[in-house]
N, CA, C and O atoms as a Tinker XYZ file with bonds, in Angstrom:
   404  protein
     1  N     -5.931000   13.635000   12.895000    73     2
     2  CA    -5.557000   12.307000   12.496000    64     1     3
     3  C     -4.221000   11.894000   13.101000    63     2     4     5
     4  O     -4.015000   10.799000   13.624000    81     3
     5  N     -3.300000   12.916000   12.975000    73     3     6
     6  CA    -1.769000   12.453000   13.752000    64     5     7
     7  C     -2.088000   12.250000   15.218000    63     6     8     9
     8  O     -1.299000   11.543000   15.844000    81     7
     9  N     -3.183000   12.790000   15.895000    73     7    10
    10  CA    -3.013000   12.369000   16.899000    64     9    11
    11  C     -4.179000   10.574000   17.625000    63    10    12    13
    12  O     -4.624000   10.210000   18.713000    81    11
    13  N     -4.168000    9.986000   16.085000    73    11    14
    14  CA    -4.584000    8.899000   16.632000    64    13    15
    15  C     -4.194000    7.942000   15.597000    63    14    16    17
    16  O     -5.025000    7.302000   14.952000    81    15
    17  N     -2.587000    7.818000   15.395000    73    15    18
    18  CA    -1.639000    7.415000   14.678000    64    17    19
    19  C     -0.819000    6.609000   16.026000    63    18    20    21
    20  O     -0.504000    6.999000   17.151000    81    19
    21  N     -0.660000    5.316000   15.307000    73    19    22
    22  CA     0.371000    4.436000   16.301000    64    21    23
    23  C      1.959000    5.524000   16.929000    63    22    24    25
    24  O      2.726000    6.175000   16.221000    81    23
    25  N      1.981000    5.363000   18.356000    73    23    26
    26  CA     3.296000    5.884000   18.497000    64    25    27
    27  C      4.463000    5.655000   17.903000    63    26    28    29
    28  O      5.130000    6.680000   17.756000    81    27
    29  N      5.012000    4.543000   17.457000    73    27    30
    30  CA     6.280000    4.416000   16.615000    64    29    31
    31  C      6.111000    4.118000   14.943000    63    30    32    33
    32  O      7.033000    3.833000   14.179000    81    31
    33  N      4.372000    4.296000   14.522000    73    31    34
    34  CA     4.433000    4.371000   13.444000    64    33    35
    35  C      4.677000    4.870000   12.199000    63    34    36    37
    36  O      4.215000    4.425000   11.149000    81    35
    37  N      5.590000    6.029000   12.361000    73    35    38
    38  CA     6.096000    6.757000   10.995000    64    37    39
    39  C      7.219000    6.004000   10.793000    63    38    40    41
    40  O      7.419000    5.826000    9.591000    81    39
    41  N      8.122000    5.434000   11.591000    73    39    42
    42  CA     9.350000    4.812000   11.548000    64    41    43
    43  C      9.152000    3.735000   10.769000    63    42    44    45
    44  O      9.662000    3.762000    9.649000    81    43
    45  N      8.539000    2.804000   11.093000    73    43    46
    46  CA     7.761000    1.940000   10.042000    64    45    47
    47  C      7.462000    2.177000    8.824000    63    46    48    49
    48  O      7.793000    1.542000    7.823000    81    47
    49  N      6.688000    3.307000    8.935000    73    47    50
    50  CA     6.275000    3.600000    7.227000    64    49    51
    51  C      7.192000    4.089000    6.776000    63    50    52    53
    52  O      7.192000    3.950000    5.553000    81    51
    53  N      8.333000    4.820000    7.284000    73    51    54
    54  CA     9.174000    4.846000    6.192000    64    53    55
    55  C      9.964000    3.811000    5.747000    63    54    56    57
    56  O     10.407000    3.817000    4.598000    81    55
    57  N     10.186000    2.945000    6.505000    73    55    58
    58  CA    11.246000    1.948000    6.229000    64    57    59
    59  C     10.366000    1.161000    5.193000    63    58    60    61
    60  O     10.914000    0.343000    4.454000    81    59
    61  N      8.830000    1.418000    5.112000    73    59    62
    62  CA     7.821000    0.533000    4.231000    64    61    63
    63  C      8.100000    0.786000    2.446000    63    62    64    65
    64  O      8.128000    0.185000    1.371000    81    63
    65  N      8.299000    2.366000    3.178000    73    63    66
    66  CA     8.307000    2.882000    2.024000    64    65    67
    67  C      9.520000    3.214000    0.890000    63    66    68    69
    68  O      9.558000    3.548000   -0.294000    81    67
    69  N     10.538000    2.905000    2.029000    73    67    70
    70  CA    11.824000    2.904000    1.087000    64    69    71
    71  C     11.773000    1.504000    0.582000    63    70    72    73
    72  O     11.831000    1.312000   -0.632000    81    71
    73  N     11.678000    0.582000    1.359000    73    71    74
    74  CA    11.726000   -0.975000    0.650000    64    73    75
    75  C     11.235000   -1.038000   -0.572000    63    74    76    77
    76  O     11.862000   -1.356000   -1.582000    81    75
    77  N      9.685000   -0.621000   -0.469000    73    75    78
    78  CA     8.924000   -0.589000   -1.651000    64    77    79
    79  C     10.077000    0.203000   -3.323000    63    78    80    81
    80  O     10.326000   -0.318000   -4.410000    81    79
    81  N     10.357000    1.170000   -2.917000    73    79    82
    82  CA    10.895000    2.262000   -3.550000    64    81    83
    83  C     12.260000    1.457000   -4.094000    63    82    84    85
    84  O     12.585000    1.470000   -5.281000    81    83
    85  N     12.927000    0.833000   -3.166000    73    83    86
    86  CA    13.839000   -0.265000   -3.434000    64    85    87
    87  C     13.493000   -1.225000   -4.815000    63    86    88    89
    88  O     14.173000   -1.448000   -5.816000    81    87
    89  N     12.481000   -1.570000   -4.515000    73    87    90
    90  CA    11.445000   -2.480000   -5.309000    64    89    91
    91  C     11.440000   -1.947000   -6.995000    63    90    92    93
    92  O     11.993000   -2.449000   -7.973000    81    91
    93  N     10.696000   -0.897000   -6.888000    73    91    94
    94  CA    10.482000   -0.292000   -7.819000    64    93    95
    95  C     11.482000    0.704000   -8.493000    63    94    96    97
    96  O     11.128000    1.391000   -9.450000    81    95
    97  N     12.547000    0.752000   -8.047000    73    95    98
    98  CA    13.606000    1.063000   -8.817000    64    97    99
    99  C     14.214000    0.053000   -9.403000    63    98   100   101
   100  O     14.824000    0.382000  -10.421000    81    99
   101  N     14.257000   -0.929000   -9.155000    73    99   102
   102  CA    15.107000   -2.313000   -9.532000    64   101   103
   103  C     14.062000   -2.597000  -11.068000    63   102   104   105
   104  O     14.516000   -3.293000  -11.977000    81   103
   105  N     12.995000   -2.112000  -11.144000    73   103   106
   106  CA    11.914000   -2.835000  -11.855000    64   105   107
   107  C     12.389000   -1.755000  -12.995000    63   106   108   109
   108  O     12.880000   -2.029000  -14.090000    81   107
   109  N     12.073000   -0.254000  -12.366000    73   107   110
   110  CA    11.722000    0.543000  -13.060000    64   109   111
   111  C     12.943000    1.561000  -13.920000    63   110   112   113
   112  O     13.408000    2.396000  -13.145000    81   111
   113  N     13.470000    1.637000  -15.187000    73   111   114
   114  CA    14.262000    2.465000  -15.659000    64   113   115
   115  C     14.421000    3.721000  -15.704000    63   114   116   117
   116  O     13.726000    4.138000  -16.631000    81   115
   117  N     15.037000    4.668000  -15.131000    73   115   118
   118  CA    15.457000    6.379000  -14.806000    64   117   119
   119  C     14.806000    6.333000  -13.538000    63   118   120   121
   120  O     14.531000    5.338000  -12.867000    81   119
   121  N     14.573000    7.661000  -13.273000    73   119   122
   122  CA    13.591000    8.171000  -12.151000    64   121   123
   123  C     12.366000    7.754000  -12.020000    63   122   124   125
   124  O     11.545000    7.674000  -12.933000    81   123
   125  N     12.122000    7.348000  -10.380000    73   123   126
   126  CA    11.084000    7.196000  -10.227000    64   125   127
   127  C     10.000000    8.098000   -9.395000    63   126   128   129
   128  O     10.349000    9.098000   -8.767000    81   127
   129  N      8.910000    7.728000   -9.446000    73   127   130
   130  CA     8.263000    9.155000   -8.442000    64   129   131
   131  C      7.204000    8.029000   -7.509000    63   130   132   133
   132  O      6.812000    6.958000   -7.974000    81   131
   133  N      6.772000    8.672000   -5.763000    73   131   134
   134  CA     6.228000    7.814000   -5.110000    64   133   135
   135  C      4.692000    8.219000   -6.055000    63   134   136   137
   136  O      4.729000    9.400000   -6.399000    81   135
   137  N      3.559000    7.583000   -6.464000    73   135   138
   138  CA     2.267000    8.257000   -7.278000    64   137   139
   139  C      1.092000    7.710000   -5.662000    63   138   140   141
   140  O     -0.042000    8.140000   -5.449000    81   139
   141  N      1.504000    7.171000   -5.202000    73   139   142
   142  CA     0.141000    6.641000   -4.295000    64   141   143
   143  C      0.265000    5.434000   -3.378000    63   142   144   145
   144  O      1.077000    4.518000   -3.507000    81   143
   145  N     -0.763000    5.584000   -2.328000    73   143   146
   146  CA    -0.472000    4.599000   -1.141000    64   145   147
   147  C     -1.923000    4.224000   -1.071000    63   146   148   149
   148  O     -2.827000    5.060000   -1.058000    81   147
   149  N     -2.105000    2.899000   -1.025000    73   147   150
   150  CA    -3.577000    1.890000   -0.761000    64   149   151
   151  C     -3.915000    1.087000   -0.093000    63   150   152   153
   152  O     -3.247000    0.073000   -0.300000    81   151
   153  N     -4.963000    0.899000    0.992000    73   151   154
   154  CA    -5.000000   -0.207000    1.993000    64   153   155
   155  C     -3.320000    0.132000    2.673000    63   154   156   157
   156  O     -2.246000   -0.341000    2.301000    81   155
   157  N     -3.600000    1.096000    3.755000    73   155   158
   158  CA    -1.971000    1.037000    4.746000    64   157   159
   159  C     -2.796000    0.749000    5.959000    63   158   160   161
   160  O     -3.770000    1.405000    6.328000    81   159
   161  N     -2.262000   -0.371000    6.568000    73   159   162
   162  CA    -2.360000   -0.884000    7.986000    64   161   163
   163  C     -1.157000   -0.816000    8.611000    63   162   164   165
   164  O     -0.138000   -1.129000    7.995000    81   163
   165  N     -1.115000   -0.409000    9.887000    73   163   166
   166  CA     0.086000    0.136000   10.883000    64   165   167
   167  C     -0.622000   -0.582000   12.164000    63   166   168   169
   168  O     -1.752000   -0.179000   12.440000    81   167
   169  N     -0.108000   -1.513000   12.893000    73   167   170
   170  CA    -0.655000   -1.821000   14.074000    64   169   171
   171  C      0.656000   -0.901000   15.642000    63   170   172   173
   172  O      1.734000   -0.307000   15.620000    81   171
   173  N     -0.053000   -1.199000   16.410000    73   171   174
   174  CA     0.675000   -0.308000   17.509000    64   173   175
   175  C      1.667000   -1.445000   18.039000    63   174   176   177
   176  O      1.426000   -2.651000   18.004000    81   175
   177  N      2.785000   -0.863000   18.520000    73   175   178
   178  CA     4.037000   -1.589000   19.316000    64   177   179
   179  C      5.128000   -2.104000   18.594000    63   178   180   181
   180  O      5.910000   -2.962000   19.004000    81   179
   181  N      5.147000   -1.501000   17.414000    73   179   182
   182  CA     6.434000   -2.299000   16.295000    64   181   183
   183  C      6.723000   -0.923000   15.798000    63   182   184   185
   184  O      6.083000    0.063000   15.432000    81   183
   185  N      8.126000   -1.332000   15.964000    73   183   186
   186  CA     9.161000   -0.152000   14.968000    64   185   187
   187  C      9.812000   -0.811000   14.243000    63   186   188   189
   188  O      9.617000   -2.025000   14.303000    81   187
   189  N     10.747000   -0.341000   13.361000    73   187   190
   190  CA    11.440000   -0.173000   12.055000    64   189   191
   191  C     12.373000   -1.152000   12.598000    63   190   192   193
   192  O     12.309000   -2.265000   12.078000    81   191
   193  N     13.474000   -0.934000   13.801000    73   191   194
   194  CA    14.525000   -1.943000   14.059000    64   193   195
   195  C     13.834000   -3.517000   14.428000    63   194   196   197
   196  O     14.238000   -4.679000   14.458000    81   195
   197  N     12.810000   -2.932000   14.633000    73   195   198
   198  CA    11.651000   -4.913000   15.053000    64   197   199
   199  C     11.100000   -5.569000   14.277000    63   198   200   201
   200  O     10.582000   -6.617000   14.664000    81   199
   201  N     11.038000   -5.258000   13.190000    73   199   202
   202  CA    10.161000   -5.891000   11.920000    64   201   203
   203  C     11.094000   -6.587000   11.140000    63   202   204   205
   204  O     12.299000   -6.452000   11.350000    81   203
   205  N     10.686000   -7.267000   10.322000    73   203   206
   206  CA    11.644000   -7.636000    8.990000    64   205   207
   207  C     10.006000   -7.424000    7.978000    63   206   208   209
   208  O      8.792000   -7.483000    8.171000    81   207
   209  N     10.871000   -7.185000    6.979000    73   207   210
   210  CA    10.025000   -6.101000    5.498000    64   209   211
   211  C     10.099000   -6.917000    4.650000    63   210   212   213
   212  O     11.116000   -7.607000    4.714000    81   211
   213  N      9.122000   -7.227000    3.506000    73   211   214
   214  CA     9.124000   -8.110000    2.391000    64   213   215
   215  C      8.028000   -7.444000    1.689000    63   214   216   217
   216  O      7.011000   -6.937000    2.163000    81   215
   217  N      8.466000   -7.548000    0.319000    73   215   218
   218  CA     8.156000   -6.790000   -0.974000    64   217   219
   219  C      7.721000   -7.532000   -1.977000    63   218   220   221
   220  O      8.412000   -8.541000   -2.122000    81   219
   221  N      6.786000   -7.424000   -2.781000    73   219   222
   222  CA     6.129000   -7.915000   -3.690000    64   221   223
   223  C      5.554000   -7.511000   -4.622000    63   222   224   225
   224  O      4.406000   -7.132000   -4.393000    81   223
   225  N      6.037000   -7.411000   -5.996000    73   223   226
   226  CA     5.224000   -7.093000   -7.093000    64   225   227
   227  C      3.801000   -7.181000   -7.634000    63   226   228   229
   228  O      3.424000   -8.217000   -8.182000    81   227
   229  N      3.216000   -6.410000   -7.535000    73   227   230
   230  CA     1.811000   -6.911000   -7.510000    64   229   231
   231  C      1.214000   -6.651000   -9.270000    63   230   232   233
   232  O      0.391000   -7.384000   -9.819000    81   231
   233  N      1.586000   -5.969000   -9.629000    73   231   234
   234  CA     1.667000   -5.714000  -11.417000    64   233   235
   235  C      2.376000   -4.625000  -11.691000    63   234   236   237
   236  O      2.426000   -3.758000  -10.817000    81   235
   237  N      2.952000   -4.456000  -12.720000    73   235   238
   238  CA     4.086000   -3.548000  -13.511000    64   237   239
   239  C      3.951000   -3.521000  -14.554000    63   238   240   241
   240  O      3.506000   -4.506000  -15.143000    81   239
   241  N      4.353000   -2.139000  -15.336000    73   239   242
   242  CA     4.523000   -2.048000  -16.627000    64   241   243
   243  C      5.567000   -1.582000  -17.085000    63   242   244   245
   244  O      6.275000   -1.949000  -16.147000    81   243
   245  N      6.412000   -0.964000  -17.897000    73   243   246
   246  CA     7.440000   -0.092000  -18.445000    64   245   247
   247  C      7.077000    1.511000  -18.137000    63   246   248   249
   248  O      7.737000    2.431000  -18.618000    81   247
   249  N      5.856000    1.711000  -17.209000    73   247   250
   250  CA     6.043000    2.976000  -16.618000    64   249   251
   251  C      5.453000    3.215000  -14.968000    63   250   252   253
   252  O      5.311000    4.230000  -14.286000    81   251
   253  N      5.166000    1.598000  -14.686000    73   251   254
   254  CA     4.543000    1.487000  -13.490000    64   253   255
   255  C      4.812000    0.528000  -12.529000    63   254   256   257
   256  O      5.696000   -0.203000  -12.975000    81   255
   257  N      4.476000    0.192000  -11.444000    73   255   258
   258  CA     4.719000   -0.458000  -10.328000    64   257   259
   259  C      3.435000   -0.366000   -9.480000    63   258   260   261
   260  O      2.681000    0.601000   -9.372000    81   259
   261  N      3.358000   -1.468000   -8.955000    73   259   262
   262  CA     2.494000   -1.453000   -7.280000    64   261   263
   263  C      2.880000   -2.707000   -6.916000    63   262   264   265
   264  O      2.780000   -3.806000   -7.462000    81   263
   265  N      3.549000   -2.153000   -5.415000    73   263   266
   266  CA     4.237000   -3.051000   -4.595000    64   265   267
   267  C      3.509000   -3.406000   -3.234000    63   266   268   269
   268  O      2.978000   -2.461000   -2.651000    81   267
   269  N      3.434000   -4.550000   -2.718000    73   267   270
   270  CA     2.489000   -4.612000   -1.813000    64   269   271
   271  C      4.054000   -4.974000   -0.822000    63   270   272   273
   272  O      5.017000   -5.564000   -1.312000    81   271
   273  N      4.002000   -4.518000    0.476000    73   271   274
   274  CA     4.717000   -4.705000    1.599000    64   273   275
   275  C      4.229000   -5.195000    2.599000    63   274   276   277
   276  O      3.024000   -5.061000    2.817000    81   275
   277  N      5.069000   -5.901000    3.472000    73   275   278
   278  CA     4.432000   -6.744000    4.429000    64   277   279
   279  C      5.376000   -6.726000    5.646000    63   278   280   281
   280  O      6.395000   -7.386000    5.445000    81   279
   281  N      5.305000   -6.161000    6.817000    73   279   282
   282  CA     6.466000   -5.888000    8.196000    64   281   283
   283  C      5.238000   -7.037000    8.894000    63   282   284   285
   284  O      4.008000   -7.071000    8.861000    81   283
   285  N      6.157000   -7.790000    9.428000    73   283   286
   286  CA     5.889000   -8.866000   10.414000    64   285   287
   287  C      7.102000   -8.620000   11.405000    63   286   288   289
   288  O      8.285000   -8.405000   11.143000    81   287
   289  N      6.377000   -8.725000   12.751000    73   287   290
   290  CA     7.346000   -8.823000   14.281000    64   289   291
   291  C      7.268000  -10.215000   14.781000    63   290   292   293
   292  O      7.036000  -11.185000   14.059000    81   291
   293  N      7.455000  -10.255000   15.938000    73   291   294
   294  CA     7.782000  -11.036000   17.133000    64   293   295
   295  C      6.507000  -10.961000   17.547000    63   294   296   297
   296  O      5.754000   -9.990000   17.468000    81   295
   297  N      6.208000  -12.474000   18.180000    73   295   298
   298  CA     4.913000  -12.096000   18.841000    64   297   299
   299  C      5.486000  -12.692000   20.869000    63   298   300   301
   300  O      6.676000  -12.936000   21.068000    81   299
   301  N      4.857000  -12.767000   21.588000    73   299   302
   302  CA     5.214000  -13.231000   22.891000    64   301   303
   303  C      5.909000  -14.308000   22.978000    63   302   304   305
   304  O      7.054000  -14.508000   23.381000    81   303
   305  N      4.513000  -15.492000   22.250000    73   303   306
   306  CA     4.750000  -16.678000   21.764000    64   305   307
   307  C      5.545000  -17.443000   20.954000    63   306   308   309
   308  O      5.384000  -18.622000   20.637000    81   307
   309  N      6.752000  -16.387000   20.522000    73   307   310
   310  CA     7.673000  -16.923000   19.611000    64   309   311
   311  C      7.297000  -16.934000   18.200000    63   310   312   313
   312  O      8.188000  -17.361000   17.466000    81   311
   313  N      6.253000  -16.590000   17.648000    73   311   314
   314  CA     5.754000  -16.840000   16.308000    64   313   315
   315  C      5.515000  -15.511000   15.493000    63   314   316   317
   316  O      5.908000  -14.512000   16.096000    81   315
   317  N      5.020000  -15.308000   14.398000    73   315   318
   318  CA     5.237000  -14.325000   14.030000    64   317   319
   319  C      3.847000  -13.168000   13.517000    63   318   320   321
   320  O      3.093000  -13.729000   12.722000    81   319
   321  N      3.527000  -12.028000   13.779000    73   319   322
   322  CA     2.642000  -11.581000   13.384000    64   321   323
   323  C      2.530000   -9.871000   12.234000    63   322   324   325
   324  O      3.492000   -9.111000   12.126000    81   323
   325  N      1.791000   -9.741000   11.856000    73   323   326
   326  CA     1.732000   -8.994000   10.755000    64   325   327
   327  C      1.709000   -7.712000   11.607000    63   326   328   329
   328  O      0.722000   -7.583000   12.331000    81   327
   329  N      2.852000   -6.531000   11.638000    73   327   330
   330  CA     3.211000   -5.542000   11.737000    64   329   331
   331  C      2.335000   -4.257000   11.605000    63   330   332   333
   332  O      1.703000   -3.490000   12.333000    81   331
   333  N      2.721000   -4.483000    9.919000    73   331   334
   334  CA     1.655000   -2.869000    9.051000    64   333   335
   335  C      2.075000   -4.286000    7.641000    63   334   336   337
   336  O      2.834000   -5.253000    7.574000    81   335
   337  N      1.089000   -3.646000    6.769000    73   335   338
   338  CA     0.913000   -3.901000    5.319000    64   337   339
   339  C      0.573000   -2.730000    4.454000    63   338   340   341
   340  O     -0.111000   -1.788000    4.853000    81   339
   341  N      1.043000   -2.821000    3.340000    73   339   342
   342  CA     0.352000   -1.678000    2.317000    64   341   343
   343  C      0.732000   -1.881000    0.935000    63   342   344   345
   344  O      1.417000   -2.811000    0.511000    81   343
   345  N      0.212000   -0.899000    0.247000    73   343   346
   346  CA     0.257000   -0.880000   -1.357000    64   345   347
   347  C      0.970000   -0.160000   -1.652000    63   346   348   349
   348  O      0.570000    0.852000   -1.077000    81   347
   349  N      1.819000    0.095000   -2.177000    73   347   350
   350  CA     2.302000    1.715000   -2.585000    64   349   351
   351  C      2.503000    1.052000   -4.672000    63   350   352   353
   352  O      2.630000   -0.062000   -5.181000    81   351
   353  N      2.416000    2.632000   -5.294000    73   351   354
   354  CA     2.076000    2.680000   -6.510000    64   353   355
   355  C      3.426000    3.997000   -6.995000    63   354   356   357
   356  O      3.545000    5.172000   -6.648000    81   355
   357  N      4.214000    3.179000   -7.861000    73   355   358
   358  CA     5.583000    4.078000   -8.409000    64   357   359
   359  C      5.451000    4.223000  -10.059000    63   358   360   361
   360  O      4.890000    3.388000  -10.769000    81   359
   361  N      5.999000    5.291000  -10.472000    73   359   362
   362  CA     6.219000    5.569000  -12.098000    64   361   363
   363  C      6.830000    6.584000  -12.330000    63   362   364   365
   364  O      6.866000    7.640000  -11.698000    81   363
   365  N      7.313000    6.288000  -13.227000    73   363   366
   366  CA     8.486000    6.998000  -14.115000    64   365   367
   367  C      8.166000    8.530000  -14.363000    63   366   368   369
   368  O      7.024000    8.967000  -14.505000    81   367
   369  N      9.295000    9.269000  -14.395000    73   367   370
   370  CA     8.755000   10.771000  -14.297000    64   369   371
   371  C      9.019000   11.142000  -15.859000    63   370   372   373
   372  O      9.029000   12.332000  -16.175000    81   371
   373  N      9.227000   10.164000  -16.809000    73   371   374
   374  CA     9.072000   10.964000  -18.331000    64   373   375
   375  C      7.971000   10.131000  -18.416000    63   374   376   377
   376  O      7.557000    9.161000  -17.781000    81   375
   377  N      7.406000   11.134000  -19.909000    73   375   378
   378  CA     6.144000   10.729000  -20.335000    64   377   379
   379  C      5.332000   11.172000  -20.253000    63   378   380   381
   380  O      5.411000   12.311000  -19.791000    81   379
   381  N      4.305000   10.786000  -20.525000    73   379   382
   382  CA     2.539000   10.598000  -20.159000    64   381   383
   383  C      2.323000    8.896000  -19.876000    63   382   384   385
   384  O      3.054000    8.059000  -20.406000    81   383
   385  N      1.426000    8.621000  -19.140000    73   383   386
   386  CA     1.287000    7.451000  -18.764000    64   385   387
   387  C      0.275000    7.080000  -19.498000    63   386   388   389
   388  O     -0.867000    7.523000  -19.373000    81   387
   389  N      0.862000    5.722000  -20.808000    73   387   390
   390  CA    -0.607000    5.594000  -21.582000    64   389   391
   391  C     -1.699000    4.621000  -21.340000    63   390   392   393
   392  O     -2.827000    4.550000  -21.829000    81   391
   393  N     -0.888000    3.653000  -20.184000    73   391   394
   394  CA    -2.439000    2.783000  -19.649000    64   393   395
   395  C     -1.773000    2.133000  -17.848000    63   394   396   397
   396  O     -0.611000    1.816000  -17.594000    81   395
   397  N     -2.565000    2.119000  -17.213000    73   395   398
   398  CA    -2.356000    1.522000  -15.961000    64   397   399
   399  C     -1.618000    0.369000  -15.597000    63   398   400   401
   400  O     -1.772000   -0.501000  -16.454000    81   399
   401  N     -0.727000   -0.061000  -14.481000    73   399   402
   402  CA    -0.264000   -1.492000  -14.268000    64   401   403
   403  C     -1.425000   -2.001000  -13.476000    63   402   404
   404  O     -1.443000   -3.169000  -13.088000    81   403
């Protein structure tokens, strides 16, 4: 599988993934833990310094998060096109988790 992974795409996902994590700490009280990643699209020719990143709450609870992210670049044409997208899913490391966000 790594070897049919975009060339500058880990750089991306991490920067996806700290944003997100950004996200969900702001939401979320104490520690948080990464729980899961859904629908990740990575297109080829965009890195981390070329994108700009935007974050979005997609539902939350008092022990949960899922943040949908969105890296858009430069296109030739001056306009702008969709990078990578994804889901990522955060929660709190006390507890038991008693119902889903």
């Amino acid at each position: 599988m790594l070897s049919n992974r975009p060339e500058k795409g880990l750089d991306l996902l991490d920067a996806m993934v700290n944003a997100a994590a950004d996200r969900a700490s702001s939401h979320l009280a104490g520690t948080i833990r990464f729980a899961r990643c859904d629908g990740l699209q990575v297109n080829e020719g965009f890195s981390a310094p070329d994108v700009e990143i935007e974050t979005w709450s997609v539902s939350a609870d008092h022990q949960a998060i899922v943040v949908s992210v969105f890296a858009t670049g430069a296109r030739e044409d001056g306009g702008r096109t969709t990078a990578a997208c994804g889901r990522f899913t955060f929660t709190t490391l006390t507890g038991k988790r008693g119902y889903r966000a």
